[in-house]
C-alpha positions, 0 to 999 in steps of 0.5 A: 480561519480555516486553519483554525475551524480544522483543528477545532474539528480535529479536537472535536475528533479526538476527544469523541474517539476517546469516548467511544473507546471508554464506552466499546472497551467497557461494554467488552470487558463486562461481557463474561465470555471475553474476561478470565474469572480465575484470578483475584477481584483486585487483581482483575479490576486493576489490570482491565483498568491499565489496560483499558487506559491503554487501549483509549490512548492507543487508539487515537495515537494509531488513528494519528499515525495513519492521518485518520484526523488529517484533512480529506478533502482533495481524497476519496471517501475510500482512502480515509476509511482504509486507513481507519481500518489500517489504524484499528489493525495496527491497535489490535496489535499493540493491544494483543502484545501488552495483553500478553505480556501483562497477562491481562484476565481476558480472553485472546479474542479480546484486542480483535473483539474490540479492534473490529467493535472500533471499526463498527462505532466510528466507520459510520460515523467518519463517512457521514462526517465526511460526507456533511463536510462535502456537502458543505464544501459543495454549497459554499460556506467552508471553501478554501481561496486558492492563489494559482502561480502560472496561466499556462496548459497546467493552470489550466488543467488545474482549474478544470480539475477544480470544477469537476470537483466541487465537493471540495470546496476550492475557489481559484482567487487569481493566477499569478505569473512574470509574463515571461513566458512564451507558454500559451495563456490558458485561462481567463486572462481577467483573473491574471496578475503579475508577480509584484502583485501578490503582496497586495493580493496576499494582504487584500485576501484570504489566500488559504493555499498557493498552487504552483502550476508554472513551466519548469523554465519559470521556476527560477524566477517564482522565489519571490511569490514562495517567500511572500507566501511562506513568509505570512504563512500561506501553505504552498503546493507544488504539482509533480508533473513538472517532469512529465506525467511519466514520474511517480508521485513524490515523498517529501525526505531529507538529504542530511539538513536539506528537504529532498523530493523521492520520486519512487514507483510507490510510495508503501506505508513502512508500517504496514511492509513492517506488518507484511513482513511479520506475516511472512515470517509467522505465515512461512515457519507455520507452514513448514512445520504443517508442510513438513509431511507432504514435503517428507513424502514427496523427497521419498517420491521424487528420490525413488522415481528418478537420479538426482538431487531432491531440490532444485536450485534455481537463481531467480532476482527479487527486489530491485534484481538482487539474485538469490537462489530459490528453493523448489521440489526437483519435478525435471530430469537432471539435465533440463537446464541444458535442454532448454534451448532446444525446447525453446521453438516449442514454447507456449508462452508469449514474452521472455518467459519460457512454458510448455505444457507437456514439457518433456524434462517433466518427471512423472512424479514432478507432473503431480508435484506441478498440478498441485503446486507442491513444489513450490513448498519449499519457497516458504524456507525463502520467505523465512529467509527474507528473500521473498514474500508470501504474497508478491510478483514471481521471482523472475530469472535473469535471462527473462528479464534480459528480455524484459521492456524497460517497464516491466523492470518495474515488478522488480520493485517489491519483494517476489512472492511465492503467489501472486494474482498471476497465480490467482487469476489463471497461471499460464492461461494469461498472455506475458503482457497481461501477466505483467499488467497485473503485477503492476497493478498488484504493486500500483495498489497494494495493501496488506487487505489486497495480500489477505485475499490473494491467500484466499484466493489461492487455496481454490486456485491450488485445488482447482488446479487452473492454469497450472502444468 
């Protein structure tokens, strides 16, 4: 019955979103400054007519693709709202290509007007939604019956995270387990059944869901409770931590014809990387045609001050170790690299990584170059190249990470960037172990809003020149 009310809610959904785009996209292309006056009657209406078509079926399309109609109630208000405004983005840019392409009669503004219309009209509208529906789910009348296999620690653990949130509208039936175990019983022994059991329980009440909570060593033996509840229908839910808490959370895939578990780190949504990637691309070759006057005057500089060669090639790792050779304004003398060992008692950072504030290879030129992080304009060849990122850790080398703890090889798991929230948030006054906690938490919770305002965030960065040497 709940299966059906969700997908009642779902068409309701549906059918209202489409009705709001026909009313924003109306209301937006009869506004005279977002319309181009300068071709013919028909052709104007007929092309604002495919185009508006488009757009109220695109919408909801997008908003599909990213769940925005899947159920939300085990997930924050926050995460459902982020992925409306990730679903309006993603319109926007589908609206802008076949706006271009038709060389449809409005203004460039035009899909961004309405993407962020969108966004205003049902934002408001899905939070009180859902905050009717935990409401509801609170009080009682729409709560789902959950049949939990296993008694033990994790049952246990389950039950307790259920009562602290009872928004969600989750009633635990009974536990179900072999007896088999030597697992300490952990709940209300009243509750629990065996296995031969859940046939009867299966058909004496309404189970909406399975949770599988057991010790790995009973996973052998639950294949008759998976089958009775896959064979009638009942969605089964198995719990990640069989492993320990130490794994990721998982991403169903397939391994040829059979279904495989993917514990990765993280779990970044493709088209939003794919977004990420366009932006790199855009964001870099824009910037070495408007950096290419800077870069011209500092080649000068850097050639008339000192012997050498004008870049520096410098091997760094990106993504999961691969090497590369990345791309900076030569700041040092031409035998730095050699020097270093002997510099290394002087260094000011904690950690592997290896900085001295007056550093004595420094040209003097190059101490310019460093403050104003001019030197680093020539990385954004690199992220035209697909090596790095705009946004992402910084590249390490590879005697640093030699060095490094077995998990601070894990901000070797997303593509380096030429800024980063290290960058951001104090360069070289922030200790190496904070340093890495940050790029962790930068990949832990990334998103293409979190890149947006680290860009913001550097032109200040830069300018004040903090942290930098």
């Amino acid at each position: 019955m709940l299966r059906e009310h969700d997908k009642s809610l779902r068409t309701l959904l549906l059918m209202s979103d489409i009705g709001v785009s026909v009313v924003v996209f109306t209301g937006i292309a009869f506004t005279p400054s977002m319309r181009s006056l300068e071709a013919s009657a028909e052709f104007i209406n007929a092309t604002l007519t495919a185009l508006g078509v488009l757009a109220c079926l695109v919408w909801p399309l997008m908003l599909n693709a990213f769940d925005v109609y899947a159920s939300h109630r085990r997930d924050a208000m926050g995460k459902a709202l982020t992925q409306l405004f990730l679903a309006n983005g993603a319109g926007v840019i589908v609206l802008s290509a076949v706006a271009f392409a038709i060389n449809a009669p409005v203004s460039v503004f035009f899909p961004y007007v309405f993407g962020a219309a969108q966004f205003v009209a049902l934002a408001p509208s899905r939070a009180v939604m859902l905050g009717t529906l935990r409401y509801l789910r609170r009080s009682g009348p729409t709560y789902r019956n959950l049949l939990i296999v296993g008694c033990g620690p994790r049952a246990a653990r389950v039950m307790d995270t259920l009562n602290a949130h009872p928004e969600w509208g989750m009633r635990i039936v009974g536990f179900v387990d072999d007896g088999s175990s030597d697992v300490k019983v952990s709940v209300p022994e009243d509750m629990i059944s065996k296995f031969v059991d859940v046939p009867k329980i299966l058909r004496d009440e309404m189970i909406d869901e399975a949770l599988v909570a057991c010790p790995r060593s009973m996973l052998a033996s639950i294949s008759p409770v998976v089958e009775e509840c896959a064979a009638i229908g009942v969605p089964i839910t198995l719990l990640s931590d069989l492993f320990g808490d130490h794994l990721p959370p998982p991403r169903v895939s397939k391994f040829d014809s059979m279904a495989a578990l993917t514990f990765a780190p993280v779990h970044h949504s493709d088209f939003a990387l794919v977004i990420k990637r366009c932006v790199d691309v855009l964001g870099s070759g824009l910037g070495l045609l408007m950096a290419a006057p800077v870069l011209m005057a500092s080649a000068a500089a850097i050639r008339l001050s000192s012997p050498g060669k004008i870049l520096f090639y410098q091997t760094r790792l990106g993504k999961n170790g691969r090497p590369f050779r990345v791309l900076k304004l030569r700041t040092m003398c031409i035998n730095a690299e050699s020097m270093k060992e002997d510099l290394w008692d002087l260094n000011e950072m904690d950690g592997p990584v290896f900085k001295i504030e007056h550093d004595p290879r420094v040209t003097r030129v190059g101490t310019f170059l460093r403050k104003w992080s001019l030197d680093e304009l020539p990385q954004l060849w690199n992220v035209l190249r697909g090596d790095m990122s705009l946004v992402g850790p910084r590249p390490p080398t590879p005697d640093e990470v030699i060095r490094y703890h077995r998990n601070d090889r894990r901000r070797l798991s997303m593509r380096p960037g030429v800024t980063c929230i290290w960058q951001v948030s104090g360069r070289n006054e922030i200790g190496f172990n904070d340093w890495m906690k940050l790029d962790l938490l930068y990949i832990d919770t990334w998103s293409l809003s979190s890149d947006f305002k680290i860009l913001l965030r550097t032109i200040p960065a830069v300018l004040l020149r903090k942290g930098a040497s």
